[in-house]
Each structure stands twice: as C-alpha cells, then as structure tokens.
N, C-alpha and C positions, 0 to 999 in steps of 0.2 A: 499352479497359478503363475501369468505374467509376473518375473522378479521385481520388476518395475512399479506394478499396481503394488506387492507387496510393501517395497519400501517408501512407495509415499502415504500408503496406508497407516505402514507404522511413523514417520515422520509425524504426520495428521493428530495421531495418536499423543506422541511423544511430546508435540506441543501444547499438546492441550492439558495435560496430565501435569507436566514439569516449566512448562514456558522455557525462556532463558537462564538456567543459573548463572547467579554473577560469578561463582566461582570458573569457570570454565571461558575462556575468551570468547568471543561472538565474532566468528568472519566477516558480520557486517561493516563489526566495528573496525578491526582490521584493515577493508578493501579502504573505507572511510581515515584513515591515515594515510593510507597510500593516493588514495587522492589527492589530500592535503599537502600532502610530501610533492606531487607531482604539479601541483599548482605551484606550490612557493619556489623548486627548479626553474620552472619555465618562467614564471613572469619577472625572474630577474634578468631574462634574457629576451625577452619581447615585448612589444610595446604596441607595434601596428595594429590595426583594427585587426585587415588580413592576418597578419601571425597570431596574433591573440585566436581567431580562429583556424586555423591549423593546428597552433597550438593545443586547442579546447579537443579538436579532432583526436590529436595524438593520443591525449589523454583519455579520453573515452575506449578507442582502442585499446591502448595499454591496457588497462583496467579491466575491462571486459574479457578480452582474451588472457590475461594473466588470472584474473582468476577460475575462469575454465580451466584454463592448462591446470593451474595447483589442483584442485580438488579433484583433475583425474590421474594425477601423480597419487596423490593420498590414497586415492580408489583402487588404483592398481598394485599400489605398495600392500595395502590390504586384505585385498584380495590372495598377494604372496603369502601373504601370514597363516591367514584360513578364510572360507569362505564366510563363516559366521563373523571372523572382525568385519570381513567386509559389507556384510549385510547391515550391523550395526551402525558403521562410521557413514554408510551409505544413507541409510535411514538418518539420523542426528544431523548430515548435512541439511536432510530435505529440513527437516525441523527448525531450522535454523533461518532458512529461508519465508520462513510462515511465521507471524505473529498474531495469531487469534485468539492467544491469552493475555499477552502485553497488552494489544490493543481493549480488548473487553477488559480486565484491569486498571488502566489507566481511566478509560472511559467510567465504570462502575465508581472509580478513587472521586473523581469529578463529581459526580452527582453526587454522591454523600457528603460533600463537602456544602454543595450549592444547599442540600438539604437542611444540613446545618446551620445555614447560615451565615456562613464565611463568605465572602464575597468575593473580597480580598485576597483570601490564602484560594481560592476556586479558579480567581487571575492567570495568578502566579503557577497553578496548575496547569491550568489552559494553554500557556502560551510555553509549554515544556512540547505540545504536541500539535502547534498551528505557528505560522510564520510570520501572523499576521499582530499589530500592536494591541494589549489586551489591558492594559491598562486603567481604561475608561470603559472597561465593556461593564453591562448589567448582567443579571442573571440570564434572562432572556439569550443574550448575546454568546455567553461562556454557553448556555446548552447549544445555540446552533450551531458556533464553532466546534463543540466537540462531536455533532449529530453529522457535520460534515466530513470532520475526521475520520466517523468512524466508515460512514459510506464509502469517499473516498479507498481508503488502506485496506475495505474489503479487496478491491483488485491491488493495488499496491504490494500488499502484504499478505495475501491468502489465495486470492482463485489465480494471478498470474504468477509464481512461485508455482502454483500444484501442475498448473495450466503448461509450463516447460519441463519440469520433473516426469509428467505425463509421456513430455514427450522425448524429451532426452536424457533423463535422470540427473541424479542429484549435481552433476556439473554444467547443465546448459540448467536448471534452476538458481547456481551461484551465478552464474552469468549474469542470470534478468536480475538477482538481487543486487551483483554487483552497477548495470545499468541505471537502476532507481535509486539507489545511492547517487552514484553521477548527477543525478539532475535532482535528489533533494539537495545536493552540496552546491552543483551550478548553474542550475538549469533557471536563475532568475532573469526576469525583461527588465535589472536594471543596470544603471552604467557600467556597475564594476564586470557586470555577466554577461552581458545582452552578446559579444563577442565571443568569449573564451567560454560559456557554457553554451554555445547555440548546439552544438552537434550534441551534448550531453540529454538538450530539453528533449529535441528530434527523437535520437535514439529512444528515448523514453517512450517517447507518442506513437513511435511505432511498433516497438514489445508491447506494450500495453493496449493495442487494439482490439487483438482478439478478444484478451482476458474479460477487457472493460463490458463486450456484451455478453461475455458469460455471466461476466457478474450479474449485470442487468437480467438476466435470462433467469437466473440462478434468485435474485431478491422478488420478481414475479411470482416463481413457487412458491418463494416462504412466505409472501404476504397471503399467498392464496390457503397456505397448510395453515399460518395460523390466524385464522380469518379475519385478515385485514383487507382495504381496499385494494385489491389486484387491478380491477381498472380505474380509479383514479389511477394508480399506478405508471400502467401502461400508456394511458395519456399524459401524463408527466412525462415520460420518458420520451414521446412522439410530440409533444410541444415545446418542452424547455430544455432537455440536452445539448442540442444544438444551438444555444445562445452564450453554452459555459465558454469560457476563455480556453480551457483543454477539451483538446477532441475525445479525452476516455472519462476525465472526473464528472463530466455533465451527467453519465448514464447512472452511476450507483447513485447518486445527488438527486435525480431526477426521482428517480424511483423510490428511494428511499421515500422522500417528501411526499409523495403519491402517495404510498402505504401508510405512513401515519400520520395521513390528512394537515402536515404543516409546510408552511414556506421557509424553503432557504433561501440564501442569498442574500444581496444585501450592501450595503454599504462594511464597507474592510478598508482599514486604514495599516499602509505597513509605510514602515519609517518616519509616519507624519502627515505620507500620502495619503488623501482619504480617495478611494476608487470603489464603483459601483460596479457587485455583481450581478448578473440576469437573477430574478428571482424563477428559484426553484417550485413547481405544487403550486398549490392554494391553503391561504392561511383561513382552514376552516376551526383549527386552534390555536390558541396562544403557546408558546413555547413555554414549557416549565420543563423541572431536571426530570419527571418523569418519563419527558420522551427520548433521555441518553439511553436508561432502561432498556425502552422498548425499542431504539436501533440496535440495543446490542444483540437483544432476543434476534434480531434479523441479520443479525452479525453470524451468529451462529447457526442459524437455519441455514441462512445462503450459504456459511462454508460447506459446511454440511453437504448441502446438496450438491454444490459445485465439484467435491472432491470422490462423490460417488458417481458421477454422470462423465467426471475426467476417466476415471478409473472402469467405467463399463463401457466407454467409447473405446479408448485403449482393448480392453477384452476383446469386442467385437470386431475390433480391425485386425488385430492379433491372432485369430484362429485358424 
C-alpha cells in the first residue's frame, strides 16, 4: 500500500484513539509562538499601513515555510534512524495536524454543561472555542456558536490537514496547519489586523478551498448515511454559502444547518460590535444542546468519509 495512505491512515487513527496529550508539545502550539515572537519583532519596527503589510507578508512566509522545512528535517532525521521511527514520527505528525477528538470533546464538554444547566460556566466554555463576545449569549446562542464551530474546524481541523497529508505528506499537512494558525492569530478585519494579517486571512482562503468542498461533499454523505435531510442540505449549501463573509466557512455551515434542519447565523457581537451574519438553513427547529450532539455525529461521519475518499483518490492516481 501507498506509504502515504498508510500514514494518514494511522495519523486518522492516532487521533482519534489518543487526541493531543498535554504531556508531549503540540507543533501547533509551537508554530503559534513563533508567530507571536514574529509579530512583536516586526511591529516595533513598522508602523505604515504598506509595511505593516509586507510585514504580515513576511510572516506568513516565514512561518509556513519554516515549518515545512522543520518537520522534513525531523522526517529525514528519522528516517536515518530506521524506517519504522519514521513511519511513526511521520504518522504523529499527521495526527497532530487533525483535531476530531479535541474538537468533538470540547463540543460534547459544552452541551453537558448547557444540559446541566450552567449557563454561565457553558459561556465561559464557549468563548475558549469562538472569537466572538459570549457573555450575554443564551443557551440557544452557546449551541449555535459551538454547532458553528464544530462545522467550521471540520475543514479547518480534519478534511484540509488530511486533504494536503494526501498529498504531500505529513510536512505540506504542517504547512496548512501552520497557514490556519496564521489567520486564527491574524487574520482579523480589524484595526490592529485589517494590514499586517491581510496576506495571513488570503493565504487561508486559499488552502482551504478545496478542503472546504470536500467537506461539504463529504457532510452530504453523512447526512444522507444517517438519514438526515441531504437535500435540505444540498440546498442550503446552493443558497446561503455564498452570503458567509468566508469563501470556505459558508459550505460546512451551510450544510450542516441543512442536515439538522436549523438556522445559523445570526447577530455576533465581537469586542462590543454587534455585526449581522447571513443566516445559515431554515429554522425548522429551535436550537437546543441536543443538536451540538448531533453535529458532532456529522463531525465524525464526514471525517470519516473524507479521509477514506482522500485515501482511495490518492490509491487510484497512484497505480
């Protein structure tokens, strides 16, 4: 078998089985200093709109190619040692790149909480995995923000990680994770970013295009395998995608909401701002913590699928 399918096979595996131990460093967190490190450099040296992006430029480079380079240093270091480290360290990279435990975790942590009753400490949860002020949100609100989440970081965090593993193994997968880092760090439209994160947001929106209709491609199956509305779905996805403020979060959002017949979107207040999303579907139900549940069930179907259709595309080109 392609070595490749192998090790995002086991990665896929690795993740799901162990997630991230705290004990062991996480690259992400890593590339995510070195960002920070390379922001607080440069902006005590630049000031202009123009430099600020150049500046932002630099950094997205750095970053992205720095960490390519490293993890195929690691890879070939490994490789010297024996084949099997490096199958291993190769694998654990991909895994590392994937978060469909974290995420369905986090998500699952949420709703037991909203079920309980905490509202409060559900908040406070919430806004560990959304950008937006959660202060004032209701129940209602804490599950759409985390049903968002979770659609979203399906390509984020799972089918575009597997989706460049696929294709260039585990160091063009550091890549795209070290990219999306970039633009969760600076990819904001406001004052302090709208300059020095522009080229970070871009770079994003453009790794993530394929992914994003895989995903959508990929959440179609799983509404259809566990018999959910696949075309409310697919008309969500052919109506309101194209209203989201990102060219790739409209399609897992869109779709999602299709499949378990509710609306996202919405009014989101960040910093204070209160700004109107496109609404997502039709609100044919009310939002309650049951339906974090049932995104996460699509959380995991669509990985699922996406990481067996990367993996038999890969086979079939390969022969």
């Amino acid at each position: 078998m392609d070595i490749i399918v192998i090790q995002v096979l086991l990665g896929y595996v690795l993740d799901l089985a162990i997630g991230d131990p705290s004990m062991i460093p996480h690259p992400v967190v890593i590339i995510g200093n070195w960002i920070a490190r390379l922001e607080k450099l440069f902006r005590k040296r630049v000031f202009s709109p123009t430099g600020l992006r150049i500046a932002g430029m630099a950094v997205a480079i750095l970053i992205t190619a720095g960490s390519y380079i490293v993890a195929s240093l690691i890879l070939i270091a490994a490789l010297k040692v024996s084949f099997f480290i490096y199958m291993l360290i190769a694998s654990w990279l991909i895994s590392t790149t994937i978060a469909t435990r974290g995420l369905a975790g986090a998500a699952k942590e949420i709703k037991a909480i909203l079920v309980s009753g905490n509202l409060g400490l559900a908040r406070v949860k919430v806004s560990w995995i959304v950008g937006r002020d959660t202060s004032e949100m209701e129940s209602g609100d804490v599950t759409r923000a985390t049903v968002e989440t979770v659609a979203e970081n399906l390509v984020d965090a799972v089918v575009a990680p597997i989706f460049y593993a696929i294709i260039g193994g585990p160091a063009l997968a550091m890549a795209y994770r070290a990219v999306n880092t970039l633009d969760s760090m600076l990819g904001y439209k406001n004052e302090k970013y709208i300059d020095f994160g522009w080229a970070s947001a871009r770079l994003d929106d453009i790794a993530g295009y394929l992914p994003a209709r895989l995903a959508g491609i990929a959440l179609l199956i799983a509404a259809w395998i566990t018999n959910r509305d696949n075309r409310a779905a697919l008309a969500a996805w052919r109506r309101d995608a194209k209203m989201h403020p990102s060219p790739n979060s409209g399609v897992p959002e869109s779709v999602m909401a299709g499949a378990l017949g509710i609306r996202l979107g919405g009014r989101n207040s960040y910093g204070g701002v209160v700004s109107f999303r496109h609404y997502m579907g039709d609100s044919c139900e009310a939002l309650r913590p049951d339906h974090i549940a049932r995104a996460i069930e699509m959380l995991y179907a669509g990985s699922l699928i996406s990481v067996m259709c990367c993996c038999v595309v890969r086979l079939l080109v390969t022969v």
